[in-house]
N, C-alpha and C positions, 0 to 999 in steps of 0.2 A: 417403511416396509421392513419385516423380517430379515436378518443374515438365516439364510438356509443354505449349507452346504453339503447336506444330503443326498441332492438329488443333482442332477446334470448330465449332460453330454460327456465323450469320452473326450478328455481335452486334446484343443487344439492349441498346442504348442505356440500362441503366436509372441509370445516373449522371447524364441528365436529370430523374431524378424523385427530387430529394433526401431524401424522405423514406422513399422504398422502400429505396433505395440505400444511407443511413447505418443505416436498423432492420437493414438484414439483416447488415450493417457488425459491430453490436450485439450481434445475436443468435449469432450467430457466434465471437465470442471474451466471451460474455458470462462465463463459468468460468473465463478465465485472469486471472491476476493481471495490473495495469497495473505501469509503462505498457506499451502492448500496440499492436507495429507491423501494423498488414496491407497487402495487396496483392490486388488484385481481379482474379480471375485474366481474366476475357473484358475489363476493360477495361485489362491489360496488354497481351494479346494484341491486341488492337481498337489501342493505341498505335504497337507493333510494326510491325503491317502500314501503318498508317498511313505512318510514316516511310518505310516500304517506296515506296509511292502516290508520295510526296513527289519521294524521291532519284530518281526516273524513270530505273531500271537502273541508276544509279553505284551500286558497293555502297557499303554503310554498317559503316565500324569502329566498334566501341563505346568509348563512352568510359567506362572504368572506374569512374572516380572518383563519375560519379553512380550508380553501382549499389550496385558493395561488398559482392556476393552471387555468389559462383561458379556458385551453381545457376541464379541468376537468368540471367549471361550467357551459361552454356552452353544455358541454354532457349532465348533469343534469337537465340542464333549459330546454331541450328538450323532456323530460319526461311530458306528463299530470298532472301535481297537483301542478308545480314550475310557479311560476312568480316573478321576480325581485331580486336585487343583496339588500344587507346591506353592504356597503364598510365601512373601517375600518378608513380611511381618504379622506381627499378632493383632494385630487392629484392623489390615487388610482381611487377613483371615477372618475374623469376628464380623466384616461386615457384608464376605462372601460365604458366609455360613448360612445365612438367610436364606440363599438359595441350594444350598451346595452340602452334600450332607460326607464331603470325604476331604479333610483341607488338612494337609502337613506342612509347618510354617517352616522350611526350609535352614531357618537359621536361628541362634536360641538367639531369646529374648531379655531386654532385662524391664522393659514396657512396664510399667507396675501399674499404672491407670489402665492397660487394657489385661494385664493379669485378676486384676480386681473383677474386672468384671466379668472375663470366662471362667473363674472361681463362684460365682452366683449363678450362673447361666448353665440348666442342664441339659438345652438342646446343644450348643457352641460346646461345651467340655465333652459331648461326646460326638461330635463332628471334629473337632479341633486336635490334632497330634501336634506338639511341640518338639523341637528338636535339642539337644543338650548333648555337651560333652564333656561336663565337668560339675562333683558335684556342688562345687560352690553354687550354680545354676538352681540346682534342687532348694538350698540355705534360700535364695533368697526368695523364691518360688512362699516355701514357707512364712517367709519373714513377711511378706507378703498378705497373705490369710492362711491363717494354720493350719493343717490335715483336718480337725473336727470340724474345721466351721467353712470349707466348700466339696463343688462337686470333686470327684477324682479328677486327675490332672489326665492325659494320654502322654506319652514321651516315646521319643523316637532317640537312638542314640547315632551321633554322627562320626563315621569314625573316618579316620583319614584314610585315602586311597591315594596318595601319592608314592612314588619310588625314590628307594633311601638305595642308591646305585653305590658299593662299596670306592668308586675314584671319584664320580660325576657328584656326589651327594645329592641333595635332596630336589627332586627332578618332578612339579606340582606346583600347586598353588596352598596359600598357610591357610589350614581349616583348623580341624581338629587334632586336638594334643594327644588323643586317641586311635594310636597305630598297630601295635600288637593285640593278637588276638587274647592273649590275658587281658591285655588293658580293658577291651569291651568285656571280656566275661568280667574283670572287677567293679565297672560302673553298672552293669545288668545286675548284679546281687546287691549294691547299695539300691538302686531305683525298687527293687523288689522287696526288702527288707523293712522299705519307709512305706508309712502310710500314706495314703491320698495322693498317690501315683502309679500310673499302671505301665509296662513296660510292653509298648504295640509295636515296635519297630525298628528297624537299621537303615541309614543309608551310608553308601557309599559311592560317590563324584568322582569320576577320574579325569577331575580338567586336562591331566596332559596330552589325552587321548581324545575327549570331549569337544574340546576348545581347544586345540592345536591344528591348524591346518598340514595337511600333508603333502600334498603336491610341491612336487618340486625340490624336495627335500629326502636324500635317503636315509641323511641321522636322525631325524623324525621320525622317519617309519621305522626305522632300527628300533629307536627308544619306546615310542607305541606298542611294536610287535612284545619285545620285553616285559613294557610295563604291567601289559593283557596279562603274559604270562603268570607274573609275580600276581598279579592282583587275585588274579582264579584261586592260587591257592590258599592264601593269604584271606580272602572272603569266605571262602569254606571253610577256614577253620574257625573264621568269626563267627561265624551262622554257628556252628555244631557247637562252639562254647556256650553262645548267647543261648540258644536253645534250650542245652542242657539246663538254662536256668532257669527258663521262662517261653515259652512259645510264644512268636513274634506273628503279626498277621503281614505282613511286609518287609521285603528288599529289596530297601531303592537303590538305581545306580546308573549310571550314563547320563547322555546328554545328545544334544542334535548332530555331535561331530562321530560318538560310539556307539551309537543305535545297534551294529550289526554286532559287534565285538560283547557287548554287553548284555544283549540278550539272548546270548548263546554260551551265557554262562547260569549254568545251572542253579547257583546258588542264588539268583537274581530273579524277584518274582514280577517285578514291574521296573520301566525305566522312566526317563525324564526327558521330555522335551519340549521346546519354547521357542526359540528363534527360529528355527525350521520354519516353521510357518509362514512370518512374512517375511524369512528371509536375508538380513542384511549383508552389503558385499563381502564381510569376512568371509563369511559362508560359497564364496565362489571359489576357495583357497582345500578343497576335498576332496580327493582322487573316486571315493567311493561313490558319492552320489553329489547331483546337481539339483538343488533348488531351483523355483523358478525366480525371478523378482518380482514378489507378491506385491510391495508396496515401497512408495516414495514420496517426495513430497515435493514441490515449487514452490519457488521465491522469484518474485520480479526483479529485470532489471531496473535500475532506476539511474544512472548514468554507466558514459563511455569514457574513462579517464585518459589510453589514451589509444591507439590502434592497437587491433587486437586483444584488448584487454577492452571487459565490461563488468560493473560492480553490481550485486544483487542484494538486495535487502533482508540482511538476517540470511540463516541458511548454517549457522556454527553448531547443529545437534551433533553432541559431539558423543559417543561412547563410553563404558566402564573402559579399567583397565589402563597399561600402563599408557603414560602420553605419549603421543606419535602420532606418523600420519595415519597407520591404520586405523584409529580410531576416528577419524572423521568423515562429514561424508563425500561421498566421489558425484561430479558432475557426470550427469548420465545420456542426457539429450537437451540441445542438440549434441550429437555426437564431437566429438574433438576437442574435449575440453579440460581443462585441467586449472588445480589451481595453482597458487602464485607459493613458491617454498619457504616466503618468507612471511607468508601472510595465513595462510592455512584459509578455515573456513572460519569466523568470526558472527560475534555474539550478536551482533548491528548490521555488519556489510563485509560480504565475499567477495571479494573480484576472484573472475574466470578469466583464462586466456587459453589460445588455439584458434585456429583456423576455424572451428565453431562459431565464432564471436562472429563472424562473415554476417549472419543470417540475422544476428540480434542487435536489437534496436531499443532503447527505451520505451517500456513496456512490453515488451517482450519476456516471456518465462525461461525460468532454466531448471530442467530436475532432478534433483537429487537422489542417489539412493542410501539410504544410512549404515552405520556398520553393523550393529547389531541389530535391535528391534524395540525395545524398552521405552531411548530416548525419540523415537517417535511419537508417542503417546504422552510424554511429558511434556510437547511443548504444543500438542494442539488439542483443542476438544474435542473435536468430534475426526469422523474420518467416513471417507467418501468413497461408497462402494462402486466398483467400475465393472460394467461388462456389456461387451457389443457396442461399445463408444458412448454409453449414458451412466450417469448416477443411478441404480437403481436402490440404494440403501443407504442411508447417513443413520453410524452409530458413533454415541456419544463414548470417548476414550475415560478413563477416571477423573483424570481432567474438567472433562467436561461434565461429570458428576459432583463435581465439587472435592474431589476426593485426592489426598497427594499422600502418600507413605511413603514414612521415611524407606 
């Protein structure tokens, strides 16, 4: 069956009531063998429109990378307020272009076997925007197949949106060497200057506002509030430089954490979002809005080592970003469960302890909800649509396409 998230009910919130919510979780793929991924189909949907709410009419590209489910983003994209994929590489890109007629590969590439062949290819080289922020990128683009002998390239330029705070220093994540708005107007007049490149676009990511949670934190919000500020003006003068040189058809920017900040910046013609969707527990860490928890996974017990402690088979999806606990996943139901701090969650076998373990027995489930969204789809094939306590849709993850990018 179809993912359709067009159409439905006005959701009912039952992912407030964790115990309705994970039984029916339960009962639902209680027959299939673990580990065993699902997705709740009203509180994807219910995610979806949310982000919709959010972006206040910018549309929203998807970011790929947290999905990793074709069916998944073509149900999405189907929705009123989505236009366009952000793929994570150029070979992914190339092989969702087939469907997908607006795909920006989020980060440059140095792939020469799949440059080769979006250089022959003139349906992909005009679906496909590539991103660059240096022109060595360009050099090897060429060295590659040379301006006469393929189609025009599309390029996007990537410029940094992080905050260079004159005490705090540099206050982001390392992207682009590309900060001052000279910088972009100097790489917009190389890319225009060469042949067999066109210059379609800008982004700019402000992970520290994106992907920083804020709750609980008021030097967070301080630094966010700031960052906004510096980025607004500092984007519009990129836009009016790049401009001057070349008309851009896009301005990418934000993420599932800056939805609102970011699309009330004038100079930003569309935004980015990707984990929003299904959610992972980082995403519970955001004073502004609450996702629902779209999707998790189970692993069986398969022994009791000793009271109060029970070991689950496999269960270490672990997240990007730096190591720690937040990037692992949290035992979600039954409820009271935690893991061991010296053991974390593991590539073979998790033990869990708490007052939870009461209930569990060998053979018994325990499930998880992940941090991001990404490494969900990396480590199963398919994924098991939930709603009203049944499966009503098994769609295959890339995984389960045969399909792994780097």
């Amino acid at each position: 069956m179809r993912l359709d998230l067009t159409t439905g009910e006005p959701s009912d919130p039952v992912w407030d009531d964790a115990p309705r919510y994970w039984a029916a979780f339960s009962r639902a793929v209680a027959d299939l063998p673990a580990p065993v991924a699902a997705v709740h189909r009203e509180a994807l949907r219910h995610n979806a429109l949310d982000l919709v709410v959010r972006a206040a009419g910018v549309p929203i590209r998807i970011a790929t990378k947290s999905v990793r489910s074709r069916d998944v983003l073509a149900a999405v994209l189907a929705i009123p307020g989505y236009r366009g994929l952000l793929a994570y590489s150029l070979s992914e890109a190339l092989w969702l272009a087939a469907d997908h007629d607006d795909v920006v590969v989020g980060y440059p590439t140095v792939d020469r076997a799949a440059l080769a062949q979006l250089a022959v290819d003139p349906v992909a080289a005009d679906r496909i925007t590539l991103m660059v922020d240096d022109v060595a990128q360009l050099d090897l683009i060429d060295a590659v197949v040379a301006p006469t002998s393929r189609e025009q390239i599309r390029l996007a330029v990537d410029v940094d949106a992080s905050w260079r705070h004159p005490v705090l220093g540099h206050i982001g994540v390392r992207r682009s060497p590309v900060h001052e708005p000279t910088e972009a107007e100097r790489l917009a007049r190389m890319i225009v200057d060469r042949p067999g490149f066109r210059l379609a676009g800008l982004m700019m990511y402000e992970a520290q506002v994106a992907g920083v949670a804020d709750a609980g934190s008021a030097a967070i919000r301080w630094m966010q509030r700031r960052s906004v500020a510096e980025l607004r003006d500092r984007r519009a003068e990129v836009v009016a430089r790049v401009a001057a040189v070349a008309p851009v058809e896009f301005v990418n920017g934000g993420g599932t954490g800056s939805l609102e900040s970011t699309a009330a910046d004038s100079a930003v013609t569309e935004v980015t979002a990707g984990s929003g969707l299904l959610a992972g527990h980082l995403f519970d860490g955001y004073r502004g809005f609450r996702p629902a928890p779209a999707s998790a996974f189970a692993v069986d017990v398969v022994r009791a080592p000793t009271h109060g402690v029970v070991t689950a088979l496999g269960g270490g999806w672990t997240a990007s970003g730096p190591a720690g606990l937040s990037r692992l996943p949290i035992p979600v139901w039954p409820e009271d469960l935690h893991l061991l701090p010296h053991e974390g969650a593991g590539e073979v076998q998790t033990p869990v302890a708490g007052d939870g373990t009461a209930s569990l027995r060998v053979g018994s489930r325990v499930w998880f909800r992940h941090a991001k969204s990404g490494e969900l789809c990396e480590r199963t094939d398919r994924l098991h649509v939930v709603s009203a306590g049944r499966v009503v849709a098994e769609v295959p993850t890339y995984r389960g396409e045969g399909r792994s990018f780097a």
